[in-house]
C-alpha positions in Angstrom: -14.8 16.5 3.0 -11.1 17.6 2.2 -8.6 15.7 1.0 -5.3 16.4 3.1 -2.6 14.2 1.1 -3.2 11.4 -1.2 -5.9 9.1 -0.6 -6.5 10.9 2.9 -9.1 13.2 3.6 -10.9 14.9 6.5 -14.4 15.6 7.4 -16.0 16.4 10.4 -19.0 14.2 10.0 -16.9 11.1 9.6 -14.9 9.9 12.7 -15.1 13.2 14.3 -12.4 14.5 11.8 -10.1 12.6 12.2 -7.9 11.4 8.9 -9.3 8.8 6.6 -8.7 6.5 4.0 -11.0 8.3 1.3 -13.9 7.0 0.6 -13.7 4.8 4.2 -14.2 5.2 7.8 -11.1 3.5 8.4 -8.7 5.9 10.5 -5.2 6.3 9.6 -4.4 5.3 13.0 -6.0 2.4 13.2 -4.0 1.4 9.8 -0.6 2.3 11.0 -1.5 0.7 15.0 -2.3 -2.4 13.6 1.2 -2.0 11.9 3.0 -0.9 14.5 1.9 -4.6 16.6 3.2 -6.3 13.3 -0.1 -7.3 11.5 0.9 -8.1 8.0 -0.5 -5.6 5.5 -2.6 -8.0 3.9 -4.4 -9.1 6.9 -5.4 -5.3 7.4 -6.2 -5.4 4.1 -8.6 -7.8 4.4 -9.9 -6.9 7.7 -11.2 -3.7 6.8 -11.7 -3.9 3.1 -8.6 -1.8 1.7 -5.6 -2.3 -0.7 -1.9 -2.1 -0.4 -2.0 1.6 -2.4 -4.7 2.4 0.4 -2.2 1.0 3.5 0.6 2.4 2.2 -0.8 5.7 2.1 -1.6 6.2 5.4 1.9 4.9 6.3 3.2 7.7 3.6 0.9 10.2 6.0 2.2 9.2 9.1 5.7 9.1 7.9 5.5 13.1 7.0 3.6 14.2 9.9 6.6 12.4 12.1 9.3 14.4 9.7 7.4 17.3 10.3 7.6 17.3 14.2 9.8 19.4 16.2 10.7 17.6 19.2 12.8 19.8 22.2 15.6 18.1 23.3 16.0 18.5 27.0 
């Protein structure tokens, strides 16, 4: 298990290694889908068992991995 940003880790027996909330096989995508169709936080919250620190982390990870992107203009 590794721990890739804060509350977020990776391991390769868990969701085939895909990023995590920590201690959870909840995937950040899931967490940041279910936001993206407008679930409110606390029903994902409830649905799978998390907090608002945990939610809001994964948000936090998908926010840098966007500003890290390079996207080509054509």
């Amino acid at each position: 298990m590794k721990e890739i940003f804060p509350q977020i880790t990776l391991d390769e027996k868990i969701q085939f290694g895909k990023p995590v909330i920590t201690g959870t096989r909840v995937p950040v995508e899931v967490i940041v889908g279910h936001i993206a169709a407008g679930d409110q936080m606390e029903t994902v919250m409830k649905e799978y068992g998390l907090t608002r620190e945990q939610i809001l982390a994964a948000l936090k990870y998908a926010a840098k991995l966007v500003g890290e992107e390079l996207v080509m203009a054509r």
